[in-house]
C-alpha positions as CSV (number, residue, x, y, z in Angstrom):
1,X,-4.2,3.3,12.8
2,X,-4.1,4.7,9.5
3,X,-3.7,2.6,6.0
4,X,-2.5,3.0,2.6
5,X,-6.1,4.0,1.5
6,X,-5.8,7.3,3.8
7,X,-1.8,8.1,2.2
8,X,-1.9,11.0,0.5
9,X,0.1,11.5,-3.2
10,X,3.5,12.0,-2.5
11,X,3.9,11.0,0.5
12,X,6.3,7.9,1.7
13,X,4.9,5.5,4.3
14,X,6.2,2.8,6.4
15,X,4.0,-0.8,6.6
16,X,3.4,-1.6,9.8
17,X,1.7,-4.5,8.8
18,X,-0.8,-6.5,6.5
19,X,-4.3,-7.0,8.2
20,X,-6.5,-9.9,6.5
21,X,-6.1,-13.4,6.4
22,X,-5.7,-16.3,3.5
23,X,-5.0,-16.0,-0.3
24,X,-5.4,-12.1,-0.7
25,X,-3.1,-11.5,2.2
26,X,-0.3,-13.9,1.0
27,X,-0.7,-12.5,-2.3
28,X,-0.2,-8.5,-1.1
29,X,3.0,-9.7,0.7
30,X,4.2,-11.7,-2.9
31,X,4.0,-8.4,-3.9
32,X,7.0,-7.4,-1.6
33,X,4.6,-5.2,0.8
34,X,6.2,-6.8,3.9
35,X,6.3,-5.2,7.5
36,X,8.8,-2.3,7.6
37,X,9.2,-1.4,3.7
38,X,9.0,1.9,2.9
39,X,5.9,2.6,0.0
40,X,6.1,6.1,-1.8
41,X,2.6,7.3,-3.4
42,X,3.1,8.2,-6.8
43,X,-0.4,8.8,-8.2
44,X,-4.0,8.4,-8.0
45,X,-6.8,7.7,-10.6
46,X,-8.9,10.0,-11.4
47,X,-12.2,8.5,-9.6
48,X,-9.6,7.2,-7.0
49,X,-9.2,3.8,-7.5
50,X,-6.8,2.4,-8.0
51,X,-3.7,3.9,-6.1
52,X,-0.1,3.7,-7.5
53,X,2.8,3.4,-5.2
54,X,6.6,2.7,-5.8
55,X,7.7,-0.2,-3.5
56,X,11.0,-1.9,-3.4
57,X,12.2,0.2,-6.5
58,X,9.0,-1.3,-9.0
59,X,5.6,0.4,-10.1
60,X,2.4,-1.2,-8.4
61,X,-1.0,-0.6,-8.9
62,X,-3.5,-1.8,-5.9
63,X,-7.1,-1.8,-5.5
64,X,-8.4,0.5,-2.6
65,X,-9.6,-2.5,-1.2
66,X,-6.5,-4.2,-0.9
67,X,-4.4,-0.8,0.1
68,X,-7.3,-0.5,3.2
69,X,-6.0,-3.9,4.0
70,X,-1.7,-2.4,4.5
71,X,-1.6,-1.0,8.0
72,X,0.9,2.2,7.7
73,X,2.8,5.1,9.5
74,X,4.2,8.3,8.3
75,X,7.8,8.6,7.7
């Protein structure tokens, strides 16, 4: 199963679902990264981290670590 890490700039994905467990996983879904929402990559820094993506009509900026943690699929 692929994540958010592997996504690609420009490319819209669909979270299947948010792998991990405690604090760092309640806080990703505060974010509005919930199963089903659609996440559009907008950019990436230039030594990769971190990634930006456009979810639920807002800029976000995540940590790779935290993107390898969004479980996705291609839309």
């Amino acid at each position: 199963m692929s994540t958010l890490k592997d996504a690609k700039v420009g490319q819209t994905v669909k979270v299947l679902g948010v792998k991990g467990e405690g604090p760092l996983r309640r806080r990703i879904m505060d974010m509005g990264i919930t199963k089903g929402v659609e996440i559009y990559v907008r950019k990436l820094a230039p030594l990769g981290d971190p990634v930006e993506i456009n979810v639920r009509g807002y800029e976000l900026s995540l940590r790779k670590d935290d993107a390898e943690m969004i479980e996705v699929e291609e839309v």
